[in-house]
C-alpha positions in Angstrom: 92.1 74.6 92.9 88.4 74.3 93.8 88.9 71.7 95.8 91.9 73.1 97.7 90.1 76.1 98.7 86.6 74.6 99.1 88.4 72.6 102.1 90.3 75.5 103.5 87.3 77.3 104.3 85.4 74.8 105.4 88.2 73.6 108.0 88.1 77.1 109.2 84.2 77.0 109.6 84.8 73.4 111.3 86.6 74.9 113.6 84.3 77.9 114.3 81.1 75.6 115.0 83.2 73.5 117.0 83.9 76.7 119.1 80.5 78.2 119.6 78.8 74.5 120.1 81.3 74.0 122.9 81.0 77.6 124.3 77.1 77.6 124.2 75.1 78.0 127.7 71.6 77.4 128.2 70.0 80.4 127.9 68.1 80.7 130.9 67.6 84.4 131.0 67.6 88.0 128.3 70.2 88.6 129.9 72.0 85.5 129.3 71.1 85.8 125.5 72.3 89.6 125.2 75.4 89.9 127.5 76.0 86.3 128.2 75.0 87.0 132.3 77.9 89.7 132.7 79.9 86.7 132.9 83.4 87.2 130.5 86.6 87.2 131.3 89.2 89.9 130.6 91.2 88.2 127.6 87.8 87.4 126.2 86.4 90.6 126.8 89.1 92.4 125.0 89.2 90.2 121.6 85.3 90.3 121.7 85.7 94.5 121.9 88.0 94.7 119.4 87.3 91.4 116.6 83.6 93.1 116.7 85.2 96.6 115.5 87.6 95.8 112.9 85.4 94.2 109.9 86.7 93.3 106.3 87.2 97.2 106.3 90.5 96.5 107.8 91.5 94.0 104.9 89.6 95.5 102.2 88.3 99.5 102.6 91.0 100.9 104.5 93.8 99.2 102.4 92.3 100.8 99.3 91.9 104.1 100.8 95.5 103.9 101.5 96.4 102.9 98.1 94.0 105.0 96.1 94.3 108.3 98.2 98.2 107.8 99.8 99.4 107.5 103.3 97.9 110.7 104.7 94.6 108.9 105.5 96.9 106.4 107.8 95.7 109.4 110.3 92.7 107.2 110.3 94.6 104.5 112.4 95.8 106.9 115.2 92.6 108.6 115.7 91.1 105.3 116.2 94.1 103.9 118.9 93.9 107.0 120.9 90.1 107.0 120.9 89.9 103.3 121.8 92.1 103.7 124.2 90.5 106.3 126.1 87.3 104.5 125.7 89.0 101.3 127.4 90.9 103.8 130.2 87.3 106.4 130.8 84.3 104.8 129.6 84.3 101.2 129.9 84.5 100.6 133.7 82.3 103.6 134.4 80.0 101.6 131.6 79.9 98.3 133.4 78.6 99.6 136.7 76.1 102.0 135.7 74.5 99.6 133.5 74.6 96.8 136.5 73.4 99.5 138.9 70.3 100.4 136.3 70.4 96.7 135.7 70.2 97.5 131.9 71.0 94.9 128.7 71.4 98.0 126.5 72.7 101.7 126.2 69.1 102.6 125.1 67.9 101.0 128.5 70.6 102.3 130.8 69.9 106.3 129.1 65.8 105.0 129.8 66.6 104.4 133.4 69.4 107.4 133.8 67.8 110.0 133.0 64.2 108.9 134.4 62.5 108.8 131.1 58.9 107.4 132.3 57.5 108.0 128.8 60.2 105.8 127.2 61.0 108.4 124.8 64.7 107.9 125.1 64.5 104.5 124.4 62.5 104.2 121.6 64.4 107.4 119.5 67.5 105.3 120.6 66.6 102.2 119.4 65.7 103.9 115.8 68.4 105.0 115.6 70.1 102.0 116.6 68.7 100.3 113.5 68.7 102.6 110.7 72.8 102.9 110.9 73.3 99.3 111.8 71.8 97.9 109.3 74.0 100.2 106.5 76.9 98.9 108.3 75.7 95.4 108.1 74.9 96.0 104.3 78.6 97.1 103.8 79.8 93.8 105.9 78.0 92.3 103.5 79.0 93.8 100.2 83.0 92.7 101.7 81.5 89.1 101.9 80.0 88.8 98.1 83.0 91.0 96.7 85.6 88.1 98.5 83.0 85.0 97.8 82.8 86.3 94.1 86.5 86.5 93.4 87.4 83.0 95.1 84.4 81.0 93.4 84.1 83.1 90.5 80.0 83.3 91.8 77.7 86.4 91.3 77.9 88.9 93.5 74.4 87.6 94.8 75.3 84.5 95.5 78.2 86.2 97.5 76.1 87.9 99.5 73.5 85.0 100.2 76.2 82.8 101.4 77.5 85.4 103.9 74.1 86.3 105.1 73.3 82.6 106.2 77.0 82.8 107.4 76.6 85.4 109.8 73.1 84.3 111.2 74.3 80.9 112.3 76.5 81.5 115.5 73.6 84.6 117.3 70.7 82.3 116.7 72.6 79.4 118.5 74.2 80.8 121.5 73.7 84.5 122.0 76.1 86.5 123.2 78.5 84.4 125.0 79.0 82.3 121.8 79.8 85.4 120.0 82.0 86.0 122.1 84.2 83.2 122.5 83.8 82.8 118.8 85.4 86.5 118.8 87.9 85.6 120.9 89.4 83.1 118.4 89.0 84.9 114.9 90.8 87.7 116.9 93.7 85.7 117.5 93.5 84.4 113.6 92.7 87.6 112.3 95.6 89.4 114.1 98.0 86.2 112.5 97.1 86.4 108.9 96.9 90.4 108.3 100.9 90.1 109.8 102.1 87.3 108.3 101.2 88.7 104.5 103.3 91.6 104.4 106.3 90.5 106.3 106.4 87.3 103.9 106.3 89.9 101.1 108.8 92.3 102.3 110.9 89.1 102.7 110.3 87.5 99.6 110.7 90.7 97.4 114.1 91.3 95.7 116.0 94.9 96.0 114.9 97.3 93.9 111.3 96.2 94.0 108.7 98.2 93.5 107.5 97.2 97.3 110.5 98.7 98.7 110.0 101.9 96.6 106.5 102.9 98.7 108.1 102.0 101.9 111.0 104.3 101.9 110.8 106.6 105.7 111.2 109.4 103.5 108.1 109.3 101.3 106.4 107.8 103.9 107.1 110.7 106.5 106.4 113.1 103.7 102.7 111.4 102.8 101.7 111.9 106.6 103.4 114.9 106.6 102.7 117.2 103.5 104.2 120.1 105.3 103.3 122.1 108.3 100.7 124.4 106.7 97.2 125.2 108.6 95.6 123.1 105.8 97.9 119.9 106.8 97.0 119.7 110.3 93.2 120.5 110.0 93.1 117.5 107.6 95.3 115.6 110.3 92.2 116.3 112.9 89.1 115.7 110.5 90.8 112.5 109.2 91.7 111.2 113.4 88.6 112.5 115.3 86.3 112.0 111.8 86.8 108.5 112.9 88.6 108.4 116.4 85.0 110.1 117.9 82.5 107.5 116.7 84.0 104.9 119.1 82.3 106.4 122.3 78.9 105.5 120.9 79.4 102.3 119.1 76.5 100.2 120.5 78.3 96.5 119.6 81.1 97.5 121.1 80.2 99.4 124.2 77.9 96.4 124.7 81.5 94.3 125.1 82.3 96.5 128.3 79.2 96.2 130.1 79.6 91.9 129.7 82.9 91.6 131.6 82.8 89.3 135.1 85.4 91.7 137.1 85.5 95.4 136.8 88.9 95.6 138.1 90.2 94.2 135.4 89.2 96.5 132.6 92.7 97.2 133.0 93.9 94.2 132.1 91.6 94.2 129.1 92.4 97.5 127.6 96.0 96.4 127.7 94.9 93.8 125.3 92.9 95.2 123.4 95.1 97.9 122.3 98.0 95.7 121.8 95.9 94.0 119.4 95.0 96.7 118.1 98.2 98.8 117.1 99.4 95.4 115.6 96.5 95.0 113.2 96.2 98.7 111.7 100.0 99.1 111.3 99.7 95.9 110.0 97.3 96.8 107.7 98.6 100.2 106.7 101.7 98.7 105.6 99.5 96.1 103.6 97.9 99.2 101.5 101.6 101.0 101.0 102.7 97.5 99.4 99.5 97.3 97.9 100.3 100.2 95.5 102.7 98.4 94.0 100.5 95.8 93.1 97.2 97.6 92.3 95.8 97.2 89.1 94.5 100.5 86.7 91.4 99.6 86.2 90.8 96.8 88.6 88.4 97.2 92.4 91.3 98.4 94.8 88.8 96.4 97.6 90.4 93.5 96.2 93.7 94.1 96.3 94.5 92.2 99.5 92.7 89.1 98.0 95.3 89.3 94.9 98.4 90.0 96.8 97.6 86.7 99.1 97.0 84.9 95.4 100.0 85.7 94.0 102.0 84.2 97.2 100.2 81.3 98.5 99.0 78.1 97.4 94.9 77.7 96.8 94.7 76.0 100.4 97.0 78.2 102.2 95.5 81.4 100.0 92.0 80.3 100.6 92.9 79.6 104.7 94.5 83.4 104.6 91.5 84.8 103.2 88.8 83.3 106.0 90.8 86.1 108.1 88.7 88.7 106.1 85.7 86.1 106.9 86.7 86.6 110.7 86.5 89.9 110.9 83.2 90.4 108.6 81.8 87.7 110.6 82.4 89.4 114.1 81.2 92.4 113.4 78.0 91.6 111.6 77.6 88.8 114.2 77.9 91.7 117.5 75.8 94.4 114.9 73.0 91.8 114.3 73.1 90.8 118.5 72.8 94.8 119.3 69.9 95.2 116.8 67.8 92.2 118.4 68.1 93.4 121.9 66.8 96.5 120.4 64.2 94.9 118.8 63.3 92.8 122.3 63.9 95.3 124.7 63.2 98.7 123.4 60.6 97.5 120.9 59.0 94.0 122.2 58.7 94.1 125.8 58.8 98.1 125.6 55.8 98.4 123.2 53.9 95.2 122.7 54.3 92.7 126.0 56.0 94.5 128.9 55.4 90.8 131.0 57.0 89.2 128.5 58.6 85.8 129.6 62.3 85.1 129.5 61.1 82.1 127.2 59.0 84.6 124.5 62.2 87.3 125.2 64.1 85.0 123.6 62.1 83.6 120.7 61.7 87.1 119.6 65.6 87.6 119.8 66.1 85.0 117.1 63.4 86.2 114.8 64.9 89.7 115.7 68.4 88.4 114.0 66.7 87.0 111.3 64.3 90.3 110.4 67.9 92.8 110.6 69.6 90.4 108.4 67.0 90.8 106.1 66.7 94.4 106.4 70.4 94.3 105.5 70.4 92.2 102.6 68.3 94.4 100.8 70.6 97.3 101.0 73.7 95.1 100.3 71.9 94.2 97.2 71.8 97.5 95.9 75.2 98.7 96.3 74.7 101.9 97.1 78.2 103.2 97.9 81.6 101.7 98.2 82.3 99.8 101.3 84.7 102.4 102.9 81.9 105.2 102.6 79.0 103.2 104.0 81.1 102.1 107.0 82.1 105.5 107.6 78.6 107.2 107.4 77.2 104.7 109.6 80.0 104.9 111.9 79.6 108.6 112.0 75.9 107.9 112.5 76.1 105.7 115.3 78.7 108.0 117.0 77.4 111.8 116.8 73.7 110.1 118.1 74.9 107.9 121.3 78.8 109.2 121.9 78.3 112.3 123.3 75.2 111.2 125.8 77.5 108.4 126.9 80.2 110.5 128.1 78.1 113.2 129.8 75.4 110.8 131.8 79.0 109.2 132.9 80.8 112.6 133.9 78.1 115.5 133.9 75.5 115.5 136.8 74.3 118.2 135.4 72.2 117.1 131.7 68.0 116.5 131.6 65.9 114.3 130.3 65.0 116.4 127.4 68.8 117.4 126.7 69.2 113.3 126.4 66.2 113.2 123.8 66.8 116.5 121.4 71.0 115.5 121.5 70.0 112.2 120.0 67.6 113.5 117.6 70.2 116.1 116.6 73.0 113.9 116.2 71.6 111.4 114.3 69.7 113.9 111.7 73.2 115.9 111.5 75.2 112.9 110.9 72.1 111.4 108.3 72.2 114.5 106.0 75.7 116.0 106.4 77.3 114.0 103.4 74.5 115.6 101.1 75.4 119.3 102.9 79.0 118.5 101.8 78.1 117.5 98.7 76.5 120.8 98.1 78.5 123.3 100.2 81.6 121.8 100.4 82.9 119.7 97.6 86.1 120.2 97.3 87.4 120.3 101.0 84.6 118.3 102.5 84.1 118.0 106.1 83.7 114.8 108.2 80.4 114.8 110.0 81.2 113.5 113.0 82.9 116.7 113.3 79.5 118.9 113.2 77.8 116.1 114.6 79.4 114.9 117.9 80.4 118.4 118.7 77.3 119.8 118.0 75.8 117.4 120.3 77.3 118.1 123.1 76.4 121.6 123.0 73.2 120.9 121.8 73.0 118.4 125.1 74.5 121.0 127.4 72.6 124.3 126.2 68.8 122.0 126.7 70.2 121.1 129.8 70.8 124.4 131.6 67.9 126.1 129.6 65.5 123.2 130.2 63.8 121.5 133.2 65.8 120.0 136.7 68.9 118.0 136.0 69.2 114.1 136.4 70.7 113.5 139.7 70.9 109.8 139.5 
């Protein structure tokens, strides 16, 4: 059995080397490193937006959430498609030429040049930011990788997580972002294959009158997403869909996947792509933690529950080669979060702060030691288990949204927002989003609300009311 899945994951990491040893280029330039020269096709472009969103959360977290909490929280999965979406349709192309025009290899750079910020203010609050919520989502990457490593080699949970740190170093530190990317590309494809396969093999296998069939009845299911039509019902509707849907206008590792694409033109072509992809996986998914109910455990981590359906169907070396799809998608992420927080550490920090005539050459140096510091950083925190997977993901989601989201859609549609607006609806954002889980905790235990809710709206006032109250608007 050891044997069997020992070679089914090492096949699958075969083939991954194979693909970024193939798809490396000489990295002649930052640029090359950190958005592979603006050089991506759309098909590419697309998997590498989307493999880089949807971690092990998707296998393990949001499958739990579902089983543990009921089919309400599948609100989660349309707030995220309809936010995507507009993010593909509004911000993307609008993304990729302001960031060519400012000739900037991050968002913390392109709001630097934007708004005029001489002082490089912007920048560094940015790129702080940047690294204090990346590196909780990392952790929680993380903690998915020593949970799965642990119950397939019956190994510590340390060991679990030191395996999946050197894991997700390896394909950054040889190729940068283009290697990422086309390494993306084909876990997307996989990913999107195993997490439909499962539960239509189950739903085919299982005999009438199973339990399975039970949970998936339209009527129950129509009546978990909709309790009734009471006030209460549809402001939980709109925390759980914009409490996540929000946060994807300021994801850093995934707006960074817009501004890489060769064509602007067809960002069309991309979003169609992308959002196919995308609808598949989180229906697929969301079916996945309805048929998971039936065979969740009292007692036992619902994380795992994926892992023990996929067990009980397949052989080791099929079960194993399944279960690299949760590798696939921990690995993009954590691969396109570790990339963001080196350019942050070169850009906003190196050449910003310590050598502004630094060389390509030295740029990139520090890049790798930058990917080997955040992994670190990560480590730590993934170590101490601090909260489940599904919360950490979440607060640094919210985190990463409420401080970037709201200054990416105004400096792209508002001609009207300052310097300082830019600097205080960062600070405000982030603090808001950092502290709000302990004000709910306090204030509002039993109905808590999300904080991207306070967070990104109260950005965009915040923004708006420095703005007009403040010094000369950006006219840039």
């Amino acid at each position: 059995m050891v044997f069997s899945t020992v070679s089914a994951i090492t096949l699958y990491f075969f083939l991954l080397f194979l693909i970024a040893f193939f798809s490396r280029k000489r990295q002649a330039t930052a640029q090359d490193f950190i958005l592979g020269g603006r050089g991506l096709n759309y098909y590419v472009t697309a998997m590498a937006a989307h493999a880089s969103d949807m971690s092990a959360w998707l296998f393990m977290a949001y499958p739990a959430v579902i089983i543990t909490s009921g089919i309400f929280n599948a609100w989660t999965a349309v707030g995220l498609i309809v936010c995507m979406y507009l993010n593909w349709h509004y911000v993307a192309p609008r993304i990729r030429k302001a960031t060519e025009k400012h000739n900037s290899l991050t968002l913390s750079a392109y709001f630097e040049s934007h708004f005029q910020d001489r002082k490089g203010i912007i920048r560094l609050l940015s790129a702080l930011m940047a690294f204090f919520f990346f590196t909780i989502y990392i952790s929680a990457g993380l903690m998915g990788l020593g949970l799965l490593f642990g119950d397939i080699f019956d190994i510590s949970y340390l060991w679990g997580i030191t395996i999946g740190i050197i894991i997700v170093v390896i394909y950054p530190l040889i190729g940068g972002y283009v290697t990422l990317a086309w390494t993306d590309f084909f876990q997307g494809l996989f990913l999107l294959f195993m997490i439909a396969i499962v539960p239509i093999h189950l739903l085919l296998k299982a005999e009438p009158g199973h339990a399975v069939f039970e949970t998936l009845q339209l009527k129950s299911v129509l009546k978990g997403l909709f309790p009734d039509l009471s006030l209460s019902t549809i402001v939980g509707i709109f925390f759980i869909a914009t409490g996540w849907g929000l946060g994807y206008f300021g994801q850093p590792h995934i707006v960074t996947k817009f501004m890489g694409i060769k064509k602007v033109e067809e960002m069309n072509k991309s979003k169609r792509v992308g959002i196919g992809w995308m609808i598949i996986v989180l229906f697929a998914a969301t079916v996945i933690g309805l048929i998971g109910s039936a065979y969740f455990v009292e007692g036992k981590n619902p994380n795992l529950t994926f892992i023990d359906m996929v067990n009980s169907l397949y052989s080791p070396f099929f079960a194993a080669f399944i279960l690299c799809a949760i590798l696939a998608a921990a690995i993009s992420v954590m691969g396109s979060q570790v990339l963001v927080l080196t350019s942050h550490v070169t850009e906003d920090f190196y050449k910003t702060l310590i050598h502004r005539n630094a060389t390509s050459d030295q740029m990139i140096r520090v890049a790798r030691m930058g990917i080997l510091f955040s992994a670190l950083i990560a480590y730590i925190i993934a170590y101490f288990q601090i909260s489940s997977i599904y919360n950490l993901v979440f607060y640094a989601w919210a985190g990463l949204g409420c401080s970037f989201g709201p200054l990416v859609l105004l400096s792209l549609f508002s001609k009207r927002i300052t310097r300082m607006g830019a600097i205080v609806g960062i600070c405000f954002g982030g603090v808001v989003a950092a502290i709000w889980p302990l004000l709910n905790e306090a204030f509002l235990p039993y109905y808590p609300i999300p904080a991207m809710i306070p967070g990104f709206i109260g950005n965009v006032l915040v923004i708006y009311g420095v703005s007009f109250w403040g010094a000369r608007p950006v006219r840039n």
